[in-house]
C-alpha positions in Angstrom: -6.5 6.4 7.7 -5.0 9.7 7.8 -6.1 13.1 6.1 -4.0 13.8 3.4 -4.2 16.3 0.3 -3.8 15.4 -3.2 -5.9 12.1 -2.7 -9.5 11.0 -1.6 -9.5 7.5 0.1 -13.3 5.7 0.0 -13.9 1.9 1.2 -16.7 -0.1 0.4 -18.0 -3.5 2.1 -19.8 -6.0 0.4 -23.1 -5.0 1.9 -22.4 -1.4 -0.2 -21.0 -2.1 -3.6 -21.2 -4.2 -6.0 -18.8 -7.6 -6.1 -16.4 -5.5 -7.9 -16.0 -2.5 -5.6 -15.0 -4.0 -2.4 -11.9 -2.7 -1.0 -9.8 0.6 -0.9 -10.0 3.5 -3.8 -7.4 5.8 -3.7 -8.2 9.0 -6.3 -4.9 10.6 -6.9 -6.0 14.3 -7.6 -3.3 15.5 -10.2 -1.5 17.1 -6.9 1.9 16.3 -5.4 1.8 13.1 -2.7 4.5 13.4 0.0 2.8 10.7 2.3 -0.2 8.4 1.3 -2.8 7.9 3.6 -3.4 4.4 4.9 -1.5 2.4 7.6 -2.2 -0.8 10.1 0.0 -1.8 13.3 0.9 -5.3 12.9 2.2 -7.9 15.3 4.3 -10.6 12.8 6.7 -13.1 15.0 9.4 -14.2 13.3 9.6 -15.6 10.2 8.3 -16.2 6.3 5.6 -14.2 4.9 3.7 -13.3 1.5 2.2 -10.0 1.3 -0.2 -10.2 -1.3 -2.5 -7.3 -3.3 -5.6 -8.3 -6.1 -5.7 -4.7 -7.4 -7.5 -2.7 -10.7 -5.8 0.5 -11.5 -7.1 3.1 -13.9 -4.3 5.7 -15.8 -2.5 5.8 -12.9 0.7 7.5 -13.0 3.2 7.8 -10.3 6.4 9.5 -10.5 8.0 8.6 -7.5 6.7 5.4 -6.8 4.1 4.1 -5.0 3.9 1.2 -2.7 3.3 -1.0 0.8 5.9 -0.6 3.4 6.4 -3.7 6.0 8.3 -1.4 9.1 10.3 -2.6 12.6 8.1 0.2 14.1 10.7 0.0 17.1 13.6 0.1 16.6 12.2 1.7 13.4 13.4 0.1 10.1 12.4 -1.3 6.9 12.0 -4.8 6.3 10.3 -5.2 3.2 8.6 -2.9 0.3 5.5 -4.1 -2.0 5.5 -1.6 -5.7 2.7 -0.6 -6.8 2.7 -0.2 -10.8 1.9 2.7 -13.3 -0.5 2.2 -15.8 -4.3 0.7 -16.2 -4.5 -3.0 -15.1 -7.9 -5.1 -13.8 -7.5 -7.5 -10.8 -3.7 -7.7 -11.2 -2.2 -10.2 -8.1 0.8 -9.1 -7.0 3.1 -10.6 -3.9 6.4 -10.4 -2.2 7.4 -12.8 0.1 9.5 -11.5 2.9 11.0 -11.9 6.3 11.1 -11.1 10.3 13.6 -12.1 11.5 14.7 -13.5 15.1 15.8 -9.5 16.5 13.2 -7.7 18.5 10.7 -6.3 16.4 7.5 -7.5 17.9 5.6 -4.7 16.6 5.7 -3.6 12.9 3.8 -0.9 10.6 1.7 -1.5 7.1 2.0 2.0 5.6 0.6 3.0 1.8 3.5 5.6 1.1 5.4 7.2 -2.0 9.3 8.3 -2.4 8.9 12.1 -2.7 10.8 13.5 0.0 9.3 17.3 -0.7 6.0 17.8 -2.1 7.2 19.4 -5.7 4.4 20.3 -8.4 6.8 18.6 -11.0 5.6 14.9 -9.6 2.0 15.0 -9.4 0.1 11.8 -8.9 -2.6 10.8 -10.9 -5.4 8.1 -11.9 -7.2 5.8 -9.6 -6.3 2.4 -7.5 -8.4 0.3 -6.1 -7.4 -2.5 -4.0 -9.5 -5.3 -3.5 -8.1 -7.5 -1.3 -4.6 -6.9 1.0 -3.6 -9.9 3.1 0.0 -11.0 4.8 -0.2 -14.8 4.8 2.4 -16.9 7.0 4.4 -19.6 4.6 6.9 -22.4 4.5 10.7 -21.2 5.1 
């Protein structure tokens, strides 16, 4: 977890909050979001994968995209990306499946990020996300 502007980030545990609260919130604070704030070093060997998200989102509106980023973190590339949508939704699954393949890439990075390249007051992010469960499950080729 990073420090970022324009977004607060809170996690709760199930010894915290209740059943329904257990994950990541991200408040989107009506600001401009170059960069989101959460990412996790992986180590994936080669091959099939599902990236899966259970997630509730309240009036969220994003206006240049939000999502999960699956990176070679060297030599850096991307090798898969996970959309978030707009809108309000309860408990919504979502997956992707993807692929590493057999190249070196033994080390890859899990990064919340959005497609703004500058941080322009014309594409402010708003509402909230909460993300209840995250996982990256191994599957049949």
């Amino acid at each position: 977890v990073r420090d970022r502007s324009g977004l607060e980030i809170t996690f709760a545990g199930a010894r915290d909050a209740g059943e329904g609260d257990i994950g990541a919130t991200v408040r989107f604070l009506n600001t401009p979001v170059k960069n989101a704030a959460l990412q996790q070093y992986v180590e994936l060997p080669p091959g099939s994968y599902r990236i899966s998200l259970i997630a509730s989102a309240r009036n969220l509106k994003l206006p240049k995209q939000l999502f999960w980023s699956i990176r070679c973190a060297d030599p850096a590339g991307e090798i898969a990306r996970f959309d978030i949508p707009e809108g309000t939704f309860d408990r919504r699954e979502l997956s992707l499946d993807f692929a590493i393949g057999p190249s070196a890439c033994p080390m890859q990075l899990l990064r919340l990020e959005t497609a703004a390249i500058a941080e322009s007051w014309r594409f402010r992010y708003v509402g909230t996300l909460v993300m209840h469960k995250l996982s990256i499950e191994r599957v049949s080729s």
